[in-house]
C-alpha positions as CSV (number, residue, x, y, z in Angstrom):
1,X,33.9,8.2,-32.5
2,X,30.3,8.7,-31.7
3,X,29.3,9.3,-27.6
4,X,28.2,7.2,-25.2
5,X,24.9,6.2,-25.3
6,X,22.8,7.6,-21.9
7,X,20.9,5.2,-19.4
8,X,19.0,6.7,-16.6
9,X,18.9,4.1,-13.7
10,X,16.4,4.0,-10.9
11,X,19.3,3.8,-8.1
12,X,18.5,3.4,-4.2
13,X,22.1,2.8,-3.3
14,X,21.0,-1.3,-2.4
15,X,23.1,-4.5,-3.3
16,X,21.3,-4.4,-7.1
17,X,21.7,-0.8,-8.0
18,X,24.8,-0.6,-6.9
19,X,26.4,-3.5,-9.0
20,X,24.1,-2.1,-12.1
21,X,25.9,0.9,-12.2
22,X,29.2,-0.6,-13.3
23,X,27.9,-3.9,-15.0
24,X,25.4,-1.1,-17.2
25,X,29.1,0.6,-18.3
26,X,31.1,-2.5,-18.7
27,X,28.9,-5.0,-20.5
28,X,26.0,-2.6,-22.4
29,X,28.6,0.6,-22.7
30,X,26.1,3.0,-21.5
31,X,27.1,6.2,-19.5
32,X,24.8,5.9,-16.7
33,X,23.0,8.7,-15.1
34,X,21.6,8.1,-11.5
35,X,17.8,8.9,-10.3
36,X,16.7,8.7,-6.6
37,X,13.8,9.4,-5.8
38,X,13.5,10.6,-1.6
39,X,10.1,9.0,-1.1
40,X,11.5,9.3,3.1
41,X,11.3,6.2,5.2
42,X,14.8,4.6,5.1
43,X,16.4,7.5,6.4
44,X,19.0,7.7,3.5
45,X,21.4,11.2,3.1
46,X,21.1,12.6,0.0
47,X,24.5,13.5,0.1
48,X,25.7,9.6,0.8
49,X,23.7,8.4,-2.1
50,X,25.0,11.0,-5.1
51,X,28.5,9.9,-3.9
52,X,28.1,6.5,-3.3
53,X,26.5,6.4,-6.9
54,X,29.5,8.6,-8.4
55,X,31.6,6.1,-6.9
56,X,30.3,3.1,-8.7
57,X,30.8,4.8,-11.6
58,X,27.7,7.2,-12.8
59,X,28.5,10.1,-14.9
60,X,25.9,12.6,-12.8
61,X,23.5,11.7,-10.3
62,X,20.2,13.2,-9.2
63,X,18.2,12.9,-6.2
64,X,14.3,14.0,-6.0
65,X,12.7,15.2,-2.8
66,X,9.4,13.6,-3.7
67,X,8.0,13.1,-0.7
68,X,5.1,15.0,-0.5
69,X,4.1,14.5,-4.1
70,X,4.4,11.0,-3.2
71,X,1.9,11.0,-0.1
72,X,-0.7,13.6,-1.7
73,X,-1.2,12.3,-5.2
74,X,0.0,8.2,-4.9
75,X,-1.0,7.4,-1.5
76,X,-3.9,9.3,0.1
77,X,-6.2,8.6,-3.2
78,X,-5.3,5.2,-2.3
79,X,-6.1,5.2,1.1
80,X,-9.5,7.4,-0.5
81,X,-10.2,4.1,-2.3
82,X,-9.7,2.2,0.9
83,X,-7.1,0.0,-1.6
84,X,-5.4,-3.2,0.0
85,X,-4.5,-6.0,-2.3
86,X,-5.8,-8.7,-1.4
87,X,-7.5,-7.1,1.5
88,X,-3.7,-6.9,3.6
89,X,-1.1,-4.8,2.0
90,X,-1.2,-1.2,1.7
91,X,0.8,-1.6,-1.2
92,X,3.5,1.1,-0.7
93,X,6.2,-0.5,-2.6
94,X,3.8,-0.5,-5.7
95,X,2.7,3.4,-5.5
96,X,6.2,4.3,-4.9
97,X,6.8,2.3,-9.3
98,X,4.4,4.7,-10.7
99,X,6.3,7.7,-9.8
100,X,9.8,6.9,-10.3
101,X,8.7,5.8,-13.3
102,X,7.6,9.4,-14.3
103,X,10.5,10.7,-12.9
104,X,12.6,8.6,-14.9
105,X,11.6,10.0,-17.8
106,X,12.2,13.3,-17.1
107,X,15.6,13.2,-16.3
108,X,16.1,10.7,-19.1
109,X,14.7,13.4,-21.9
110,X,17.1,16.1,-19.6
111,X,20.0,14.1,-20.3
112,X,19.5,13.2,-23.3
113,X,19.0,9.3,-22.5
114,X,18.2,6.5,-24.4
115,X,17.3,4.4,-22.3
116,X,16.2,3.9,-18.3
117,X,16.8,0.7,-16.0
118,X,15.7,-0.1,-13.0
119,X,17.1,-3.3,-10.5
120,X,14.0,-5.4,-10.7
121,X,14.4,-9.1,-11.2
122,X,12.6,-11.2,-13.4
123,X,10.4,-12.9,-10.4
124,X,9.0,-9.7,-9.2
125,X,6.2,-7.1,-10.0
126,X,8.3,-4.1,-9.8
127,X,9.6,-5.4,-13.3
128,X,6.6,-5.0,-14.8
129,X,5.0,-1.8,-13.1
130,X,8.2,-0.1,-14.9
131,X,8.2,-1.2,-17.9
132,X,4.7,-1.0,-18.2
133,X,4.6,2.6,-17.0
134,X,7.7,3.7,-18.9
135,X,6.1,2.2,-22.2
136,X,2.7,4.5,-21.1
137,X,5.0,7.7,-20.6
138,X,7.9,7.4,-22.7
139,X,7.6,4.4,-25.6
140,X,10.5,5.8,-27.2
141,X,12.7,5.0,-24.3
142,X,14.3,1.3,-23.8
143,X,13.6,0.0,-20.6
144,X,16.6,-2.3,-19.7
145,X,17.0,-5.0,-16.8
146,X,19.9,-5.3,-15.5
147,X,19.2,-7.6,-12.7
148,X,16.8,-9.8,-14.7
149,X,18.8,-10.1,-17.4
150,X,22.8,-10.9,-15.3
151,X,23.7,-14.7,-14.2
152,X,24.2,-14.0,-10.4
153,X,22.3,-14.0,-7.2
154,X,22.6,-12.4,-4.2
155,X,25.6,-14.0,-2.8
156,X,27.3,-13.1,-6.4
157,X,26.5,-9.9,-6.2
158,X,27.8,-9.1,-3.2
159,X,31.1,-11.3,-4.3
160,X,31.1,-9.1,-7.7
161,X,30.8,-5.7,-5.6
162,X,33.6,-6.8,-3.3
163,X,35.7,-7.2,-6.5
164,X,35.1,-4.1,-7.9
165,X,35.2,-2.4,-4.8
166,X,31.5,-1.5,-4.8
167,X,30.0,-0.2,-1.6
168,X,27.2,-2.1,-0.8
169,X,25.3,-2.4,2.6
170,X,24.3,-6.0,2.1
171,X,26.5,-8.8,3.4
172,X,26.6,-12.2,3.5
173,X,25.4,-12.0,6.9
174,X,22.4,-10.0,6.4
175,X,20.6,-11.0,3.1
176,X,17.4,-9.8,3.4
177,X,16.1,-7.1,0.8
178,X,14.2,-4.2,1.8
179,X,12.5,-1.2,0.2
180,X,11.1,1.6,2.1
181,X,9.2,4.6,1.7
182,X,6.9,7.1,3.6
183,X,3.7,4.4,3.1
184,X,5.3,1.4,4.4
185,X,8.8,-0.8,4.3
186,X,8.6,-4.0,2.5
187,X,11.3,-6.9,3.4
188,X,12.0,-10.1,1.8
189,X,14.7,-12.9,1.0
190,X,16.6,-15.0,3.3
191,X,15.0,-16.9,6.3
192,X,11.4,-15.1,5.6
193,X,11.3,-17.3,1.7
194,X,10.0,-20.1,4.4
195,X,6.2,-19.7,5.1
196,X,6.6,-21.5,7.9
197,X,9.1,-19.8,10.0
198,X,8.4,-16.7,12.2
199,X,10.1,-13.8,10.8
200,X,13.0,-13.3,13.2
201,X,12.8,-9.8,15.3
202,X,15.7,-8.5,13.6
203,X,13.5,-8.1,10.2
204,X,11.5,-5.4,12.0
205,X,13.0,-1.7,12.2
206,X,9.9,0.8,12.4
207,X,7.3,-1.5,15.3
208,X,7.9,-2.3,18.7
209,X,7.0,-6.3,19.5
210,X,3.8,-6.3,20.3
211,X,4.3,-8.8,23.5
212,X,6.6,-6.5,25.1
213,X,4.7,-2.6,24.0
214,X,2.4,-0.8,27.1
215,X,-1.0,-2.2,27.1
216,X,-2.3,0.8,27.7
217,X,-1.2,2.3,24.3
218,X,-2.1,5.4,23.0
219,X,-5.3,7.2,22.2
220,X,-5.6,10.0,19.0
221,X,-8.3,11.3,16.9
222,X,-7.7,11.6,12.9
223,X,-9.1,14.9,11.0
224,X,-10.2,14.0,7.6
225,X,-11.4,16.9,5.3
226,X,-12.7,15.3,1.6
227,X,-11.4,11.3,2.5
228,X,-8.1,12.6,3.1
229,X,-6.3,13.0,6.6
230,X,-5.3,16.3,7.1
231,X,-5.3,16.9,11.1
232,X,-3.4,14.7,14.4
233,X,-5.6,15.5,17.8
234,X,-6.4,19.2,16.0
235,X,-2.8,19.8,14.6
236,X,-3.1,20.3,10.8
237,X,0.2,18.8,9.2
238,X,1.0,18.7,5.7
239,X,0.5,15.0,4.1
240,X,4.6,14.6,4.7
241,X,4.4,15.3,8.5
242,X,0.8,13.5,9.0
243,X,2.3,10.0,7.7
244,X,5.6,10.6,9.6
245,X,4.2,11.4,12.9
246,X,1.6,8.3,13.1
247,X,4.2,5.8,11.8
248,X,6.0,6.9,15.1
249,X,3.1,6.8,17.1
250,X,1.6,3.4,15.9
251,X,4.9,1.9,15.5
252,X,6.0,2.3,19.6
253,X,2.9,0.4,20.1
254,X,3.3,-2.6,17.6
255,X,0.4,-1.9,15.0
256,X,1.5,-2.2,11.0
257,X,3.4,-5.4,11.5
258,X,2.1,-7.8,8.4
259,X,3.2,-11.1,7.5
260,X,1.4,-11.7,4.1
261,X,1.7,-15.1,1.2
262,X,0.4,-12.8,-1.7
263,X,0.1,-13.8,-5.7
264,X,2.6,-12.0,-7.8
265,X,1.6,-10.6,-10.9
266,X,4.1,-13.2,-12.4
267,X,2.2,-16.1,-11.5
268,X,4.2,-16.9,-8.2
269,X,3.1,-17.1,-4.1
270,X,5.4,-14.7,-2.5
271,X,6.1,-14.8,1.0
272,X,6.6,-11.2,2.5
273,X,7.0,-9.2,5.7
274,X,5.5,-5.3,5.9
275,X,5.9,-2.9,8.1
276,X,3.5,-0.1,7.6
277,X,2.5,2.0,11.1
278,X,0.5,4.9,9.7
279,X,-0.9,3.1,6.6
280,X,-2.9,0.7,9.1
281,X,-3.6,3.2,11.5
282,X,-5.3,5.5,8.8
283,X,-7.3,2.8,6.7
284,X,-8.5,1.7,10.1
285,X,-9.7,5.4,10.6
286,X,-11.0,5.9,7.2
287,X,-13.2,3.2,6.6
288,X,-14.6,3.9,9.9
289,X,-15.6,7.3,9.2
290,X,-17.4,6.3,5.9
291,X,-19.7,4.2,7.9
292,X,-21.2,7.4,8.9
293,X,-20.9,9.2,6.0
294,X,-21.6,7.0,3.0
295,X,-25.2,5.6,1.9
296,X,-25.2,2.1,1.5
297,X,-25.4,0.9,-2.2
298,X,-22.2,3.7,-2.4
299,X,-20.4,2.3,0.5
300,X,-21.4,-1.6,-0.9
301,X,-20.3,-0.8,-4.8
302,X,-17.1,1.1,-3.5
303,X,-16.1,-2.1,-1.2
304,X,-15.9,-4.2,-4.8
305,X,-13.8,-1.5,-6.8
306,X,-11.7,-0.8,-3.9
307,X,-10.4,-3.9,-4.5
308,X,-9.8,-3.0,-8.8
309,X,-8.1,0.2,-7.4
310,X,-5.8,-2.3,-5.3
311,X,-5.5,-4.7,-8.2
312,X,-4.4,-2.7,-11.1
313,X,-2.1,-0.3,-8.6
314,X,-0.4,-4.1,-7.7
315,X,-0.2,-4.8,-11.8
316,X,1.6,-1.4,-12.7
317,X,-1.7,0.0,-14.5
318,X,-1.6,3.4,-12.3
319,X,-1.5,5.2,-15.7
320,X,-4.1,3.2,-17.3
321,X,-8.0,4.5,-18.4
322,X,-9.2,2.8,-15.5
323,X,-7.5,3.9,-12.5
324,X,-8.9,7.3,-13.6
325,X,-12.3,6.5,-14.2
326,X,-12.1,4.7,-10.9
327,X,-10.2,7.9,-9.8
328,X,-13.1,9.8,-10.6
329,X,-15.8,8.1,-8.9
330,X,-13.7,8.2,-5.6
331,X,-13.5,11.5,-5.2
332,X,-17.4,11.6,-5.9
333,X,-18.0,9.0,-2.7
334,X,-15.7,11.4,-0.8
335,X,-17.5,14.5,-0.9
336,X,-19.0,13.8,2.4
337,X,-16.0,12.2,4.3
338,X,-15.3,14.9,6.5
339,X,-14.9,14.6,10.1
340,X,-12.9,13.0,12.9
341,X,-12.1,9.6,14.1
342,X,-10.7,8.6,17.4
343,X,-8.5,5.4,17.4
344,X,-6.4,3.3,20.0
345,X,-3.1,1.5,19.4
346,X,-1.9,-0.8,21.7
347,X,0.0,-4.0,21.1
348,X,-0.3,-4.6,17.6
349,X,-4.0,-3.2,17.3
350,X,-5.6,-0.4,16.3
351,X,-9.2,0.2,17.8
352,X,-11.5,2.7,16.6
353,X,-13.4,4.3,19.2
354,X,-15.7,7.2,18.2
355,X,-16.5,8.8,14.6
356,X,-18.3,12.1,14.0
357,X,-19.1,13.2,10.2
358,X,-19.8,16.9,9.5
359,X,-22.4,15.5,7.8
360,X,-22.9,12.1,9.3
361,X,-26.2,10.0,7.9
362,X,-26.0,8.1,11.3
363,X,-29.7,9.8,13.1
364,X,-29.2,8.9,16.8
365,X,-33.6,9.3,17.1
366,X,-33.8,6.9,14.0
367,X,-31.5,4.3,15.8
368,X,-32.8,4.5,19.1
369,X,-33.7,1.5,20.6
370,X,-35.7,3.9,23.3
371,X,-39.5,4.3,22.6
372,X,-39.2,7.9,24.0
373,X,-36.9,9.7,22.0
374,X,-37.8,6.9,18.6
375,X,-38.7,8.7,15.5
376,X,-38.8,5.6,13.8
377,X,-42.3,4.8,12.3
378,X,-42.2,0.8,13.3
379,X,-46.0,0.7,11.6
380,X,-44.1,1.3,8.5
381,X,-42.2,-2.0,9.0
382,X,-44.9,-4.4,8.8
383,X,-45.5,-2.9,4.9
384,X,-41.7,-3.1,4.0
385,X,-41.3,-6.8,4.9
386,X,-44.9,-7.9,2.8
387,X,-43.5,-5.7,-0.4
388,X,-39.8,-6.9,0.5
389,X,-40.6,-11.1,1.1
390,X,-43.3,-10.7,-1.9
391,X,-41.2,-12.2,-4.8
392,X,-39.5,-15.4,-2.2
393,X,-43.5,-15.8,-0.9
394,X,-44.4,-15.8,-4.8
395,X,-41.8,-18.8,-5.7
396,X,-42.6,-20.8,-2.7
397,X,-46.5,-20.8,-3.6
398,X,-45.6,-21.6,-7.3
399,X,-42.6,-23.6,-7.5
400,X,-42.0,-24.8,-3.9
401,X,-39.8,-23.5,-1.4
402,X,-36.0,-24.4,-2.3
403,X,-34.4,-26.2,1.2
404,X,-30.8,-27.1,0.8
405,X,-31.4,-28.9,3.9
406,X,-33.6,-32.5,4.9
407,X,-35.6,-31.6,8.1
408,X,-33.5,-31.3,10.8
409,X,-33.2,-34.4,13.8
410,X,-30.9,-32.8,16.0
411,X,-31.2,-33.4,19.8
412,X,-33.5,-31.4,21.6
413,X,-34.7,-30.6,25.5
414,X,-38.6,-30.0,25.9
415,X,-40.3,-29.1,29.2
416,X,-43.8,-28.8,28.9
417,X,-46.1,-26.3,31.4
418,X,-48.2,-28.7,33.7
């Protein structure tokens, strides 16, 4: 009799992975091998998960301390990018797919595996961003789908892990589902798939209400050496630490709460709840300290593929042609973004007040409004705007002056000098 084929799942110890451990043996006959990844955030024990995966029936399980790895080469070049997709979410769940991913095949050629799963369903992007990134890194690897391919929902699953004697933290009580990691903690399902109702306080686990935090808040300046944070009010921390300490910090005062209807890859609206402290906090900081330190056509053409970077990181494409060429001209606008940033959180918001570049292109004599000290040659001006208006002055003389307007009747006060 020939052995087992091996499936390596991607298991966080949740409702899905828990019931894909046994449903994986019983109806597909794999032996399945377990792969967490510790991307830090949800507070899990290491310990808890190998035997809570051992107990639903994997043959070996393997947990990753990936943390750093996670922050340094997934997140801060996003944050370098200044990446939110659709201009809101940080998009920590989908850096977190990327590296599991890779990870998941490496234990899979270990064991020996055929195949990997993961516990996405078939509404959601995570889905994709494995498979996709499996086929990049691994084609000769099945990807399988448990959860997208089984006839139950939640309240079955929890009903089938009852039966089978399954630990599982969800109950019928408490149905929301939620991912974590270092970058931000995602929740969804239950009362929050109504747009219209406020996410109930109970959702929220890393920020203080924002009604009820200090006013006064909290005051910190950011180091950044290269785009990337590297210092908290002078400490130096290691990317880990840095991320840690601020989601602490910004979350006792409220900021990183977001409550975002985004477009799913799959062609769906989505309604969903983020908590991300530090990832708010720092994009605030960043894109505050390019002002200083960026040109303008760079700062303008990096504002537009800052929001590919966000796009194709939200699709699954991390390991695609074009997050590295994007990657490359990042790092190139970064070169300059050194310096500090000074930020308030209080209630919800984050404030930005003071930025210094070690080589800032912000001339306090060239901005002066004071005559005195005003290096500023305001002669030049008068040149600039006859070059600068030349081409509009041309068309109006030739082809008429284009008004989208009829002349304008609105009511008026006139007092004339007697």
């Amino acid at each position: 009799m020939s052995a087992p084929r091996r499936c390596v799942l991607a298991y966080s110890g949740g409702l899905d992975t828990s019931v894909a451990v046994r449903w994986l043996r019983e109806q597909l006959g794999y032996e399945v091998v377990t792969l967490t990844a510790d991307l830090g955030g949800d507070g899990r024990d290491a310990a808890d998960i190998t035997a809570r995966a051992l107990r639903a029936g994997a043959v070996a399980a393997h947990v990753v301390d990936a943390r750093r790895v996670f922050v340094e080469h997934f997140v801060f070049p996003t944050l370098s990018a200044g990446a939110l997709y659709e201009g809101v979410y940080p998009l920590a769940t989908a850096l977190a797919r990327p590296l599991i991913a890779k990870l998941l095949v490496e234990v899979a050629r270990e064991e020996g595996a055929v195949a990997v799963a993961h516990g996405c369903t078939g509404k959601g992007n995570d889905q994709v961003r494995f498979d996709v990134a499996t086929a990049a890194l691994a084609p000769e690897l099945e990807v399988v789908a448990p959860v997208r391919d089984w006839d139950m929902g939640r309240s079955d699953e929890i009903a089938y892990a009852a039966a089978h004697g399954i630990d599982v933290p969800a109950t019928f009580e408490s149905p929301f589902s939620v991912d974590a990691n270092l970058w931000g903690r995602s929740v969804e399902c239950g009362p929050l798939e109504d747009p219209w109702r406020e996410p109930p306080e109970e959702v929220f686990a890393w920020t203080a209400n924002p009604a009820t935090c200090d006013s006064a808040g909290e005051e910190l300046t950011i180091g950044f050496a290269l785009g990337i944070p590297v210092r908290v009010d002078g400490e130096s921390l290691a990317a880990e630490e840095l991320v840690l300490g601020l989601n602490t910090i910004a979350g006792r005062n409220g900021v990183g709460r977001i409550d975002h209807v985004e477009n799913r890859l799959v062609g769906i609206k989505s309604r969903e709840v983020y908590e991300a402290p530090a990832a708010v906090l720092l994009h605030a900081a960043h894109a505050a300290l390019e002002t200083v330190a960026l040109p303008r056509d760079v700062a303008h053409l990096k504002r537009q593929l800052s929001g590919e970077w966000a796009r194709l990181v939200y699709d699954g494409l991390w390991f695609g042609g074009l997050r590295n060429a994007l990657a490359a001209f990042v790092a190139s606008t970064q070169e300059h973004v050194t310096g500090d940033v000074r930020v308030r959180c209080a209630r919800g918001v984050v404030t930005v007040t003071g930025r210094r570049a070690l080589r800032s292109l912000y001339s306090t004599s060239l901005a002066t409004y004071d005559r005195t000290d005003d290096v500023f040659d305001h002669a030049a001006a008068r040149g600039f705007i006859e070059l600068f208006g030349l081409s509009l002055r041309t068309q109006a003389r030739v082809q008429g002056a284009l008004e989208d307007l009829a002349p304008l009747s609105l009511p008026r006060q006139v007092r004339r000098a007697r």
